[in-house]
PQR file with spaces between the fields and no chain letter, atoms N, CA, C, O and H, PARSE charges and radii, in Angstrom:
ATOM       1  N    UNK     1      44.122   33.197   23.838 -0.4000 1.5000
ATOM       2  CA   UNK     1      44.631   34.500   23.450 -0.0000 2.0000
ATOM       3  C    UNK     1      44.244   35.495   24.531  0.5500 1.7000
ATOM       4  O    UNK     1      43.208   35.400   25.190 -0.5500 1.4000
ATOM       5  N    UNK     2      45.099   36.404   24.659 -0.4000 1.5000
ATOM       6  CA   UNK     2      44.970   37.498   25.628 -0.0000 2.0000
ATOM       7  C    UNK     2      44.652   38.928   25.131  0.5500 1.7000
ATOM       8  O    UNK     2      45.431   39.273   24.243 -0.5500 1.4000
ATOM       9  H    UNK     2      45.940   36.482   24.124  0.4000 1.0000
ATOM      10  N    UNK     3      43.958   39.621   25.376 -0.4000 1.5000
ATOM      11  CA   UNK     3      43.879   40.729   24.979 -0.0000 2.0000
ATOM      12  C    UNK     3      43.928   42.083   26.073  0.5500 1.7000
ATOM      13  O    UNK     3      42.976   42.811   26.356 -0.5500 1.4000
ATOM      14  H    UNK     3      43.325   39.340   26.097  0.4000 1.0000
ATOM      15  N    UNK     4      44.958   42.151   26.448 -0.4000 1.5000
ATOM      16  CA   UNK     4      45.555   43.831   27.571 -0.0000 2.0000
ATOM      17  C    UNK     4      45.969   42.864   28.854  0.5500 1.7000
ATOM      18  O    UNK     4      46.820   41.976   28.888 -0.5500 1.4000
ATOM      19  H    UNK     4      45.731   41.559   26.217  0.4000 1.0000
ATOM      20  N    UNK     5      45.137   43.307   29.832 -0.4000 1.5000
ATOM      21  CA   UNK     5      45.605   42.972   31.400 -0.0000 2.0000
ATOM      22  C    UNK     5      45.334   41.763   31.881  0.5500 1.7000
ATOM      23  O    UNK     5      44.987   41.398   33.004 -0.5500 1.4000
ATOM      24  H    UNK     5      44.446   44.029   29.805  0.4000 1.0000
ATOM      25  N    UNK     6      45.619   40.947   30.472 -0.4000 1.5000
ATOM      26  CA   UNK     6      44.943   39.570   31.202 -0.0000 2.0000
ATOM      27  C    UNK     6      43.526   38.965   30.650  0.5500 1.7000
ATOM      28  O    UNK     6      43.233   37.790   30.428 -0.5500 1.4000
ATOM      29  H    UNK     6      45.900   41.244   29.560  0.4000 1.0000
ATOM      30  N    UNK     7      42.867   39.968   30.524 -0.4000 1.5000
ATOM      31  CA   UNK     7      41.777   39.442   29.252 -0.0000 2.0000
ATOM      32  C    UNK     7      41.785   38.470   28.638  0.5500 1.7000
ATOM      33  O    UNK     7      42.616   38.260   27.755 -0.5500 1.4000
ATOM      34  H    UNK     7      43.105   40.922   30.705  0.4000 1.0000
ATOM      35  N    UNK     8      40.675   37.489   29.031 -0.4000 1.5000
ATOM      36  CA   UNK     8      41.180   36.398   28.213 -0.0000 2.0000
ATOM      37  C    UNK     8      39.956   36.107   27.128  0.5500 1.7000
ATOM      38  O    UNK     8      38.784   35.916   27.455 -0.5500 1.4000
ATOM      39  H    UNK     8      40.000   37.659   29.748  0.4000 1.0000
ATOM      40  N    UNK     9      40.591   36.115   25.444 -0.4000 1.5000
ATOM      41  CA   UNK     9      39.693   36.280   24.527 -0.0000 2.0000
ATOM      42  C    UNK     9      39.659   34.969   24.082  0.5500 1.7000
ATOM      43  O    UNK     9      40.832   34.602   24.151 -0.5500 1.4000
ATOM      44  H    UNK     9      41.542   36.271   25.178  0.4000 1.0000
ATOM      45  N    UNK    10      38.958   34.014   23.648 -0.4000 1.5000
ATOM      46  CA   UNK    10      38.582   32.906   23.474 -0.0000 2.0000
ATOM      47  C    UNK    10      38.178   32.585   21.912  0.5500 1.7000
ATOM      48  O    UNK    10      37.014   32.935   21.716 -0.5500 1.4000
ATOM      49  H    UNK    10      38.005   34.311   23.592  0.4000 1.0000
ATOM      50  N    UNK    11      38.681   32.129   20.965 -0.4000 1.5000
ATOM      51  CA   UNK    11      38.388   31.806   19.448 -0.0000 2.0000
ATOM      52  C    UNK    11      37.740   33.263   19.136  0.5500 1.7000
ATOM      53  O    UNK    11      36.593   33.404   18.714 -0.5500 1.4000
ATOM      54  H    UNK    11      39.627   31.846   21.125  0.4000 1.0000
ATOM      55  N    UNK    12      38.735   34.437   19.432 -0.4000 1.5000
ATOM      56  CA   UNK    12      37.861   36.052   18.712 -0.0000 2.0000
ATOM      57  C    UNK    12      38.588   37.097   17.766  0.5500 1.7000
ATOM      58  O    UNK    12      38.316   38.235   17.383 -0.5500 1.4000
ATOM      59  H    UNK    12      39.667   34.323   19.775  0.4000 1.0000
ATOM      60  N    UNK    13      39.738   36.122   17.536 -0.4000 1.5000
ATOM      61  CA   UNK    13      40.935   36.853   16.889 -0.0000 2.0000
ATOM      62  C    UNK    13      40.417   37.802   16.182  0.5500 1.7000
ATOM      63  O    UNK    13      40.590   38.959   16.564 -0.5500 1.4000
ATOM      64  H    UNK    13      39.959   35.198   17.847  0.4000 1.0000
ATOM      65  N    UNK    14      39.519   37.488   14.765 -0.4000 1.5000
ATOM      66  CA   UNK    14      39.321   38.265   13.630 -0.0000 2.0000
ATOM      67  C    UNK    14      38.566   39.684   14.372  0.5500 1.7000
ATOM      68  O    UNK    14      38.865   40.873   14.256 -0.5500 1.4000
ATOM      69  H    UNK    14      39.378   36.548   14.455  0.4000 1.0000
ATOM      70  N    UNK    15      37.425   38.986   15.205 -0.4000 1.5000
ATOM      71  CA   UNK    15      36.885   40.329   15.992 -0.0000 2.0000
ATOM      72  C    UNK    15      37.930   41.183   16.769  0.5500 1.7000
ATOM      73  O    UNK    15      38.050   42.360   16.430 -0.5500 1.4000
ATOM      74  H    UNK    15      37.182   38.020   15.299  0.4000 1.0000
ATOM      75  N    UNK    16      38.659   40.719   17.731 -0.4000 1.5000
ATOM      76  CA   UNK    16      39.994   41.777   18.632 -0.0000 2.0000
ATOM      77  C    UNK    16      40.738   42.162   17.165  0.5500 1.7000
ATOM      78  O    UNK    16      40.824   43.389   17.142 -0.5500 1.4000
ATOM      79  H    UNK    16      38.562   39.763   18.006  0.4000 1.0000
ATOM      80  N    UNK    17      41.146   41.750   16.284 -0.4000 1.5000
ATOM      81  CA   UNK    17      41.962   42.467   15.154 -0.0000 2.0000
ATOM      82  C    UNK    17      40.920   43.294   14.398  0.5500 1.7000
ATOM      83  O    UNK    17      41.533   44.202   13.838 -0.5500 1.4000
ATOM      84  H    UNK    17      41.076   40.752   16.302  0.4000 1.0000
ATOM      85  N    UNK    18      39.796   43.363   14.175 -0.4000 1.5000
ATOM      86  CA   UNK    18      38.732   44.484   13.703 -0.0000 2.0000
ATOM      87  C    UNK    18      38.889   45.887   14.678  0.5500 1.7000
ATOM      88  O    UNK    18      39.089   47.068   14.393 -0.5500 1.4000
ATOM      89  H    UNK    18      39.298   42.626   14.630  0.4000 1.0000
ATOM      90  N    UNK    19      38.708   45.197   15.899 -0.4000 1.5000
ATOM      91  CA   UNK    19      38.315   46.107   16.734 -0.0000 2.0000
ATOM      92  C    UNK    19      39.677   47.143   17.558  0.5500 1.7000
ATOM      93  O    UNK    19      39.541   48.119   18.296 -0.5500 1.4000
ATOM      94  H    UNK    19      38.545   44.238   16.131  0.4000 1.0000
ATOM      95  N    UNK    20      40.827   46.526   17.120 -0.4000 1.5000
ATOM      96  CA   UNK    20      41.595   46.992   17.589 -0.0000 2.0000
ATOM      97  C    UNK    20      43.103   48.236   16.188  0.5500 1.7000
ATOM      98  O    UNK    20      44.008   49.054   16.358 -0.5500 1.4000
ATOM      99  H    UNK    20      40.937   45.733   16.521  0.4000 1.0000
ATOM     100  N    UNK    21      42.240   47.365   14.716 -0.4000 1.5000
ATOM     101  CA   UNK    21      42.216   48.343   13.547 -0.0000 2.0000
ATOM     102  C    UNK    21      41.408   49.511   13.956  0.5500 1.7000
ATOM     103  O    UNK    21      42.016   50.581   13.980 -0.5500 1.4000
ATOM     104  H    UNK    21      41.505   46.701   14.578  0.4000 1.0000
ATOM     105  N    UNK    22      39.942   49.522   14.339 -0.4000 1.5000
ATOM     106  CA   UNK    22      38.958   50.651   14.349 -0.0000 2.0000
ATOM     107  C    UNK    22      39.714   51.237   15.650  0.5500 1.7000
ATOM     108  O    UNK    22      39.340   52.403   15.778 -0.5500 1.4000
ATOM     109  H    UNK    22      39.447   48.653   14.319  0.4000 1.0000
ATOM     110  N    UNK    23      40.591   50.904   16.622 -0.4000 1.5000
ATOM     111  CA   UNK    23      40.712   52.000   17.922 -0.0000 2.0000
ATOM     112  C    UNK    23      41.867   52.314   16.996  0.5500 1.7000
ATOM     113  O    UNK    23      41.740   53.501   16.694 -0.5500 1.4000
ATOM     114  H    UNK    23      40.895   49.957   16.518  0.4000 1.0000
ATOM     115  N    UNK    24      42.817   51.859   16.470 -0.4000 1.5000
ATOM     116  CA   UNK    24      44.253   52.514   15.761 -0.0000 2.0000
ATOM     117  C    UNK    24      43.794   53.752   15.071  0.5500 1.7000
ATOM     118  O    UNK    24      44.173   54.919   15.168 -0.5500 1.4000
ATOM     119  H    UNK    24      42.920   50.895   16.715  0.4000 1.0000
ATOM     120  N    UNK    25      42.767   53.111   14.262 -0.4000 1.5000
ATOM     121  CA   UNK    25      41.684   54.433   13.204 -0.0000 2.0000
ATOM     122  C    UNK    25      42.120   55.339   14.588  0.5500 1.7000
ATOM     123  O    UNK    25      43.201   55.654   15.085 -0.5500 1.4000
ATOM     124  H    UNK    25      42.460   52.163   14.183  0.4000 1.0000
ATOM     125  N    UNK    26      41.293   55.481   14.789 -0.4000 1.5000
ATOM     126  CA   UNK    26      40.452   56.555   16.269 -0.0000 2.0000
ATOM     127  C    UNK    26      41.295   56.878   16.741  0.5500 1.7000
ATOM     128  O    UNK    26      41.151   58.100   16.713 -0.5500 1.4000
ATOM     129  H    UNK    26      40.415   55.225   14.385  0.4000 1.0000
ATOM     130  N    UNK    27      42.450   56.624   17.358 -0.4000 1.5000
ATOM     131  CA   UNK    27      43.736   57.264   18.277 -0.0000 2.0000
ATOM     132  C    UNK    27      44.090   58.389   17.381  0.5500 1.7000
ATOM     133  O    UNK    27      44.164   59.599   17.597 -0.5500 1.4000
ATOM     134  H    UNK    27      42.566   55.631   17.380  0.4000 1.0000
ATOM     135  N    UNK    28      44.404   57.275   15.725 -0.4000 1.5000
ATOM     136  CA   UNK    28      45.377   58.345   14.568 -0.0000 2.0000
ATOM     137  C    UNK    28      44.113   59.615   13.817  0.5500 1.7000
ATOM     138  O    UNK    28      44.311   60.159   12.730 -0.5500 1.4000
ATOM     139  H    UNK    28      44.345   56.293   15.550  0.4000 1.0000
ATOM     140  N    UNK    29      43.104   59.822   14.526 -0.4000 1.5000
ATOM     141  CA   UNK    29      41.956   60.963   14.437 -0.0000 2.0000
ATOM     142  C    UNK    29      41.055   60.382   13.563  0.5500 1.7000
ATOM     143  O    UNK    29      40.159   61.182   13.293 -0.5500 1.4000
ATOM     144  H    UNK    29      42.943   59.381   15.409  0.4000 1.0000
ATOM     145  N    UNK    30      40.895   59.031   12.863 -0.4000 1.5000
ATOM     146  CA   UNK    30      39.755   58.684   11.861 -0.0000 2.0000
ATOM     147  C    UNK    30      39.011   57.723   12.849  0.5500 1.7000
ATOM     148  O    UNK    30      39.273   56.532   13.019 -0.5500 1.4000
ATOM     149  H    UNK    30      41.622   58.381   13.082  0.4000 1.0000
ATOM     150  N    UNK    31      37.679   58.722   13.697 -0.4000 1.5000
ATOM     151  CA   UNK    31      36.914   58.334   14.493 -0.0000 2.0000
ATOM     152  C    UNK    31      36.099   57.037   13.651  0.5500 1.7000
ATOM     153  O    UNK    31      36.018   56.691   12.473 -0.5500 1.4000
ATOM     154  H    UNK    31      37.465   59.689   13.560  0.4000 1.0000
ATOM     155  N    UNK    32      35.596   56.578   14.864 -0.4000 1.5000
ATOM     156  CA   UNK    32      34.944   55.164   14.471 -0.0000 2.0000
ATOM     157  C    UNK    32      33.916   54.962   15.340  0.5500 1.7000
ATOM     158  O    UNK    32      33.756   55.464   16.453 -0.5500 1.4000
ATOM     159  H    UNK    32      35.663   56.858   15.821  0.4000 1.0000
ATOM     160  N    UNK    33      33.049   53.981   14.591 -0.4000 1.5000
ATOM     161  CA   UNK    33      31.593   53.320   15.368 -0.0000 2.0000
ATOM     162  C    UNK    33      31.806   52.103   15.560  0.5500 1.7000
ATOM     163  O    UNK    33      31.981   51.668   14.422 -0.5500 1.4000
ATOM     164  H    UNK    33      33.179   53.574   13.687  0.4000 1.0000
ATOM     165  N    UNK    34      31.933   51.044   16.456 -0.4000 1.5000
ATOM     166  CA   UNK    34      32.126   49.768   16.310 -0.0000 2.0000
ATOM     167  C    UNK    34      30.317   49.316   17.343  0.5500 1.7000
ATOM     168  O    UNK    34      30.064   49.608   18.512 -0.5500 1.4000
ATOM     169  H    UNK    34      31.791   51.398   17.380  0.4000 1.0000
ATOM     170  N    UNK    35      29.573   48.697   16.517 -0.4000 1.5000
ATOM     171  CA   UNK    35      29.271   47.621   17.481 -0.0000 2.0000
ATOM     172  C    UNK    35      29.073   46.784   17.518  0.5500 1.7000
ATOM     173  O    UNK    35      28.589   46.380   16.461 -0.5500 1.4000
ATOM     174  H    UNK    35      29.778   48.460   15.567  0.4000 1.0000
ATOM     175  N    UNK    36      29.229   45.561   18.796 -0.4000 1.5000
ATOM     176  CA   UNK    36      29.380   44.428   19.481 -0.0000 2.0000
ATOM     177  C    UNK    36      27.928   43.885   19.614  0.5500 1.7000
ATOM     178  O    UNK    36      27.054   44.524   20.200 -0.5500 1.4000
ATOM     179  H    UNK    36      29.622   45.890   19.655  0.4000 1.0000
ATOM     180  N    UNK    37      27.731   42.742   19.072 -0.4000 1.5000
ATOM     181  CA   UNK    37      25.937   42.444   19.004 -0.0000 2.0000
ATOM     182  C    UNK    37      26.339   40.578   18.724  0.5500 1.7000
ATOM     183  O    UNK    37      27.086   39.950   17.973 -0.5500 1.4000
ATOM     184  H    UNK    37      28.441   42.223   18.597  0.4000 1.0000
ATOM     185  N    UNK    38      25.302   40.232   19.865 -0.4000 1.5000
ATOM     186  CA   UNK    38      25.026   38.957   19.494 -0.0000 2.0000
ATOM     187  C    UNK    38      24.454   38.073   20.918  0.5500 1.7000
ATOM     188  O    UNK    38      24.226   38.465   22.062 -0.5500 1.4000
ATOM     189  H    UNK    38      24.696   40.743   20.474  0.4000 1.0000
ATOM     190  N    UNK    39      24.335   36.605   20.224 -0.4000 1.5000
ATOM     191  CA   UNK    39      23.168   36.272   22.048 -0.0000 2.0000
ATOM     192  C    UNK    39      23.705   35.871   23.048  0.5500 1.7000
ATOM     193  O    UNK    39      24.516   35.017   22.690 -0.5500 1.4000
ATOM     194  H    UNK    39      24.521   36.286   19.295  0.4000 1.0000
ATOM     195  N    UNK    40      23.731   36.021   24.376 -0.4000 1.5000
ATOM     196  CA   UNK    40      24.848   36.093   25.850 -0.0000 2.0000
ATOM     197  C    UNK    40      25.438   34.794   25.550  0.5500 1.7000
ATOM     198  O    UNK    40      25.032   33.890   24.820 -0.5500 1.4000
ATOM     199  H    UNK    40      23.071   36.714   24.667  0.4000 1.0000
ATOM     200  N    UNK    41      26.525   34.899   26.302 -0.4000 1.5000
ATOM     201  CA   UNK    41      27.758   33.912   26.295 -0.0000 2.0000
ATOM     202  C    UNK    41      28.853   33.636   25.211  0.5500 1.7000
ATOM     203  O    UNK    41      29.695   32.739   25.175 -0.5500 1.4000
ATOM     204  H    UNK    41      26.855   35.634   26.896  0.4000 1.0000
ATOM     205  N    UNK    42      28.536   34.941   24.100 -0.4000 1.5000
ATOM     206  CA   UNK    42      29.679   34.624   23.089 -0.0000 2.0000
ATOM     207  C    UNK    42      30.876   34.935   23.200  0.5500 1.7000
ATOM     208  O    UNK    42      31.800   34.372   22.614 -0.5500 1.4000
ATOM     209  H    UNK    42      27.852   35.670   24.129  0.4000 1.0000
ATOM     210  N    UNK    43      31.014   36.281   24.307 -0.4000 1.5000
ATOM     211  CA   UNK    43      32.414   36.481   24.614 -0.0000 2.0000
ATOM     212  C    UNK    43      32.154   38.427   24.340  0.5500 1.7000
ATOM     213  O    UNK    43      33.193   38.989   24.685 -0.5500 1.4000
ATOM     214  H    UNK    43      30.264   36.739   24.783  0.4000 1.0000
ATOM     215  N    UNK    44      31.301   39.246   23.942 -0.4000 1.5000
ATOM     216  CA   UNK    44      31.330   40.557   23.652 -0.0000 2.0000
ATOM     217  C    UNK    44      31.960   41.229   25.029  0.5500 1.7000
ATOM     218  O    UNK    44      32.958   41.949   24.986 -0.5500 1.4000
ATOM     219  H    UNK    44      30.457   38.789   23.661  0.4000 1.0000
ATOM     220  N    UNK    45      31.314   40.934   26.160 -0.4000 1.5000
ATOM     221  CA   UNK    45      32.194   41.587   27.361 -0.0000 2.0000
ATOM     222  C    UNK    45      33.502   41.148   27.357  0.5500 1.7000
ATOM     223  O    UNK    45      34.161   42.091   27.795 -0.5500 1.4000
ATOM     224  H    UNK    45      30.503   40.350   26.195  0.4000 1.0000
ATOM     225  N    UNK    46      34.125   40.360   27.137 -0.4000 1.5000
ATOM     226  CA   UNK    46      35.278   40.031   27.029 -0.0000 2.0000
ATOM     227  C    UNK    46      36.088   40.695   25.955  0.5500 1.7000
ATOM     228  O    UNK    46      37.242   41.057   26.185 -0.5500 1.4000
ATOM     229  H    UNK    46      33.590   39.594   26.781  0.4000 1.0000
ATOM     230  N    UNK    47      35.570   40.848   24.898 -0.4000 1.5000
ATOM     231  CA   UNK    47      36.078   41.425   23.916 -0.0000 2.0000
ATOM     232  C    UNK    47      36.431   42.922   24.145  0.5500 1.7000
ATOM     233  O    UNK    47      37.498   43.509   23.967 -0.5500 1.4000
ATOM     234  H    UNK    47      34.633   40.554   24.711  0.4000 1.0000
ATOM     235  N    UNK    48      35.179   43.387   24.610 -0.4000 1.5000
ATOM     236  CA   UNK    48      35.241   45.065   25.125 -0.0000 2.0000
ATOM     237  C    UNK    48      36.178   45.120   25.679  0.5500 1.7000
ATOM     238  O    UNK    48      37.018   45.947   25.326 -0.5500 1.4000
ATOM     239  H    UNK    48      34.312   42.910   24.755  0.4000 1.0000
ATOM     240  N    UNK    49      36.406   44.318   26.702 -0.4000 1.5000
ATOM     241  CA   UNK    49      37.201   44.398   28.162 -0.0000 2.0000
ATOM     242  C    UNK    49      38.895   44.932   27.414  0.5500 1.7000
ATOM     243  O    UNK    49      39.548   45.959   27.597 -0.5500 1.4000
ATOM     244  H    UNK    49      35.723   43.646   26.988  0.4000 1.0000
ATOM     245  N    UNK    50      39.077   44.092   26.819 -0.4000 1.5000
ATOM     246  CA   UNK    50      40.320   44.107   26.167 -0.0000 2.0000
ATOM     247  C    UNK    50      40.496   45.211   25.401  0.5500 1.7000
ATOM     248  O    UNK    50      41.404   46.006   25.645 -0.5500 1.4000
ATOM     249  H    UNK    50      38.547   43.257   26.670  0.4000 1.0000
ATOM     250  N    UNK    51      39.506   45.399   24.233 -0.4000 1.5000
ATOM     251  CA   UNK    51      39.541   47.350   23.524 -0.0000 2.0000
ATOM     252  C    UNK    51      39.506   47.968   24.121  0.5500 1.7000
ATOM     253  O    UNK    51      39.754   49.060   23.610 -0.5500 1.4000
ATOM     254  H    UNK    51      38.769   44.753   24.035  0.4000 1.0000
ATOM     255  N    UNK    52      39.250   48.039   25.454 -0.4000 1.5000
ATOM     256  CA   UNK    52      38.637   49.157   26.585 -0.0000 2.0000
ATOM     257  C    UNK    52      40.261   49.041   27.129  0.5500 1.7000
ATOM     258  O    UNK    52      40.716   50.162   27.359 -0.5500 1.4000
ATOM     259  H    UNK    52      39.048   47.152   25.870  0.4000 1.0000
ATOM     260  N    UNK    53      41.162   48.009   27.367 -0.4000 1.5000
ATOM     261  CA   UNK    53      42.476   48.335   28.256 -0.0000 2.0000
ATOM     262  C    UNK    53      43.302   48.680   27.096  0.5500 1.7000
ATOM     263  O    UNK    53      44.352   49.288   27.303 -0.5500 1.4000
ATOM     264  H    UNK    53      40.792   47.098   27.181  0.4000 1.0000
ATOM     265  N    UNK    54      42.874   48.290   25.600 -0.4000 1.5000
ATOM     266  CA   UNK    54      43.960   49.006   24.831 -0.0000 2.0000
ATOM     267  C    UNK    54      43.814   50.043   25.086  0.5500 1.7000
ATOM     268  O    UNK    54      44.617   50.544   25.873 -0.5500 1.4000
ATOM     269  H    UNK    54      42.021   47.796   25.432  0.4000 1.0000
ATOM     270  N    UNK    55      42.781   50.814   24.575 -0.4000 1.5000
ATOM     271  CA   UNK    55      42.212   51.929   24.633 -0.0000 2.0000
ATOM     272  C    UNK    55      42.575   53.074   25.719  0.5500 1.7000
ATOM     273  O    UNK    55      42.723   54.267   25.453 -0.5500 1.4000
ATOM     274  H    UNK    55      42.128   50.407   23.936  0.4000 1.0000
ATOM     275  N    UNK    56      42.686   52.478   26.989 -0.4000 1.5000
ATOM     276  CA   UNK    56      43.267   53.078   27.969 -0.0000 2.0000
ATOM     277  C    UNK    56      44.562   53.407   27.838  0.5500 1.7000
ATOM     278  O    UNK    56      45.022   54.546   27.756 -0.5500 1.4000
ATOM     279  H    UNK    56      42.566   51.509   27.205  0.4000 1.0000
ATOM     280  N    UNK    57      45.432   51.872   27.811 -0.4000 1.5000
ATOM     281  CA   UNK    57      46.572   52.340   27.425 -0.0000 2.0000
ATOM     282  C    UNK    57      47.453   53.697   26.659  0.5500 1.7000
ATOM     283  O    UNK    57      48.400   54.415   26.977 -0.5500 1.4000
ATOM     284  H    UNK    57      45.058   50.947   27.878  0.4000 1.0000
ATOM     285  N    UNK    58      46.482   53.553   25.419 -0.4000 1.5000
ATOM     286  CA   UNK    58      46.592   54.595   24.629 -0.0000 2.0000
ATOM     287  C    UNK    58      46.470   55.926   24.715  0.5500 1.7000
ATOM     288  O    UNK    58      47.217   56.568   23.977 -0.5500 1.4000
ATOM     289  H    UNK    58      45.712   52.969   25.161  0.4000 1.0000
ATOM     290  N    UNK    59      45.735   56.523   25.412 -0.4000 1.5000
ATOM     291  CA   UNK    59      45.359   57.537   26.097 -0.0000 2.0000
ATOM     292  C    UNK    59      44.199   57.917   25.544  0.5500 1.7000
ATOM     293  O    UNK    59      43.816   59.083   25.455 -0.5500 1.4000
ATOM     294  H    UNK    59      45.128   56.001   26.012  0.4000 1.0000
ATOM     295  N    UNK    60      43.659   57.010   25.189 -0.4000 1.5000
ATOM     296  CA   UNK    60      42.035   57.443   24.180 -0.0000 2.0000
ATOM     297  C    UNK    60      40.893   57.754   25.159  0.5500 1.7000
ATOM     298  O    UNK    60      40.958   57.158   26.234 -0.5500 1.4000
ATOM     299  H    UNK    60      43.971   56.063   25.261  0.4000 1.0000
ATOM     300  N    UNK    61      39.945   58.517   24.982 -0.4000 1.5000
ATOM     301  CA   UNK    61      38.487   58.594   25.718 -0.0000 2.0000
ATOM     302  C    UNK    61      37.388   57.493   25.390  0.5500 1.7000
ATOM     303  O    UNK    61      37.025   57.219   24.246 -0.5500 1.4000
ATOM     304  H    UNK    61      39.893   59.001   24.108  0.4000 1.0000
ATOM     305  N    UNK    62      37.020   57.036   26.282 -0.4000 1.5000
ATOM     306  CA   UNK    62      36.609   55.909   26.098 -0.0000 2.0000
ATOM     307  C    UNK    62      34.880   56.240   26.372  0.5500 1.7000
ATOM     308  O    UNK    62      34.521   56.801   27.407 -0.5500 1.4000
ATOM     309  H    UNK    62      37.314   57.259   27.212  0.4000 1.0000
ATOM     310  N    UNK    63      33.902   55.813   25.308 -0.4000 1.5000
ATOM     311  CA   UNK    63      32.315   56.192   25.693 -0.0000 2.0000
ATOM     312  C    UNK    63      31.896   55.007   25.537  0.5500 1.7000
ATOM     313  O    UNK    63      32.379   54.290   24.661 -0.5500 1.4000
ATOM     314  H    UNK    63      34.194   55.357   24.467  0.4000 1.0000
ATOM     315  N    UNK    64      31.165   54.692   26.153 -0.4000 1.5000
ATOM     316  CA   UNK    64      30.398   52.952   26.231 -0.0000 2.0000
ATOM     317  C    UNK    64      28.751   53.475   26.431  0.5500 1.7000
ATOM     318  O    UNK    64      28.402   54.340   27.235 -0.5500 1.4000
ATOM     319  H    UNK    64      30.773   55.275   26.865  0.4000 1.0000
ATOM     320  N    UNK    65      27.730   52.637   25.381 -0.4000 1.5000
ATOM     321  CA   UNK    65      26.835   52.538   26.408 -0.0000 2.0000
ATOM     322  C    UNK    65      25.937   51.280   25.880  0.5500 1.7000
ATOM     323  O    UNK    65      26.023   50.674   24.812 -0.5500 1.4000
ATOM     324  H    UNK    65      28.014   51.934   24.728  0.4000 1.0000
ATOM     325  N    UNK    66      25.267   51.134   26.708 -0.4000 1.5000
ATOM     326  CA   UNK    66      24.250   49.835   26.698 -0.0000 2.0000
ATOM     327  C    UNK    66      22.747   49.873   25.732  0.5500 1.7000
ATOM     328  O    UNK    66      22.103   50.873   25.414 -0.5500 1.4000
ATOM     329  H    UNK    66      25.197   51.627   27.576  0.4000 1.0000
ATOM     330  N    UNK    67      22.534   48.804   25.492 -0.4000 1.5000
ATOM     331  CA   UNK    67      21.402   49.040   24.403 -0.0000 2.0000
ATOM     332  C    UNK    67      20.442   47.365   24.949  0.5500 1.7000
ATOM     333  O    UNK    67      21.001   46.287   25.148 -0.5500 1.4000
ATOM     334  H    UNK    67      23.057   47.992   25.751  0.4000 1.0000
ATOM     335  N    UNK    68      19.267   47.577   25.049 -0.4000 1.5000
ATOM     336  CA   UNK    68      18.227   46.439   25.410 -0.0000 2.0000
ATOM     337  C    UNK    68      18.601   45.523   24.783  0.5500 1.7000
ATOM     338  O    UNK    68      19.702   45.799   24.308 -0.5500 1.4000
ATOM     339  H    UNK    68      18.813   48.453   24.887  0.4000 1.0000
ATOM     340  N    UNK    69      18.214   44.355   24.456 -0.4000 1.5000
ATOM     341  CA   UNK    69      18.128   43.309   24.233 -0.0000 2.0000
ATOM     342  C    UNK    69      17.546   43.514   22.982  0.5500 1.7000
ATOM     343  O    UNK    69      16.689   44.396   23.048 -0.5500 1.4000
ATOM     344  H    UNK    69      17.319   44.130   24.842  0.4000 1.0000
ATOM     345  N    UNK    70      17.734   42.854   21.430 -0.4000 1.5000
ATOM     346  CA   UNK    70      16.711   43.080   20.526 -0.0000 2.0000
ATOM     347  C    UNK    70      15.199   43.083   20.634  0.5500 1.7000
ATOM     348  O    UNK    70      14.414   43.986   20.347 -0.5500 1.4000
ATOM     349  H    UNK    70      18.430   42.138   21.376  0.4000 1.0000
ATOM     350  N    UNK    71      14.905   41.539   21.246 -0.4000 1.5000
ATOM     351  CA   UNK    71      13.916   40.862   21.594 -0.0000 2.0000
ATOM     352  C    UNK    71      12.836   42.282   22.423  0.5500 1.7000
ATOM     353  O    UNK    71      11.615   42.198   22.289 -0.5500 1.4000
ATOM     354  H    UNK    71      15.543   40.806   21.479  0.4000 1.0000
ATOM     355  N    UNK    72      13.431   43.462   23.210 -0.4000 1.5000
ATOM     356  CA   UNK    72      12.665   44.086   24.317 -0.0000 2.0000
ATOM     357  C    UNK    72      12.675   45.476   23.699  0.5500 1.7000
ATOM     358  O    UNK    72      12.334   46.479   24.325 -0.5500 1.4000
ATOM     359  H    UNK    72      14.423   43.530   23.318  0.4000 1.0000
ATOM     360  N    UNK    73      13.257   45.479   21.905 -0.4000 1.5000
ATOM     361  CA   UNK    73      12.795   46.594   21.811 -0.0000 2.0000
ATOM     362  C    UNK    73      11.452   46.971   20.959  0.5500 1.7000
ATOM     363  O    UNK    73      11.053   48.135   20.919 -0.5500 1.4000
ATOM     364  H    UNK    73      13.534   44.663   21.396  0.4000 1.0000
């Protein structure tokens, strides 16, 4: 499965269809919190990657930010 420019999303359907309900929310003004959590290699950058080119598409503002590791907080 693909998600925007090529993105390639890997067994994440239910997550890209969550996440791409919560940006529809957010475009049509019912702001949203989504976050992406779990242990490296499941695919979350990949997933972003793809909400992040809908998102663009759309003409939405896009805020990202990073959070430690559970383990280091």
């Amino acid at each position: 499965m693909y998600g925007g420019e090529g993105t390639r999303i890997l067994e994440r359907e239910r997550e890209l269809a969550q996440c791409m309900a919560a940006l529809e929310g957010a475009v049509g003004g019912r702001g949203r919190i989504v976050v992406i959590e779990g242990p490296p290699g499941i695919g979350k950058t990949s997933l972003l990657r793809a909400v992040r080119e809908e998102a663009h598409k759309r003409g939405a503002r896009i805020l990202a930010t990073l959070a430690p590791m559970s383990d280091e907080i």
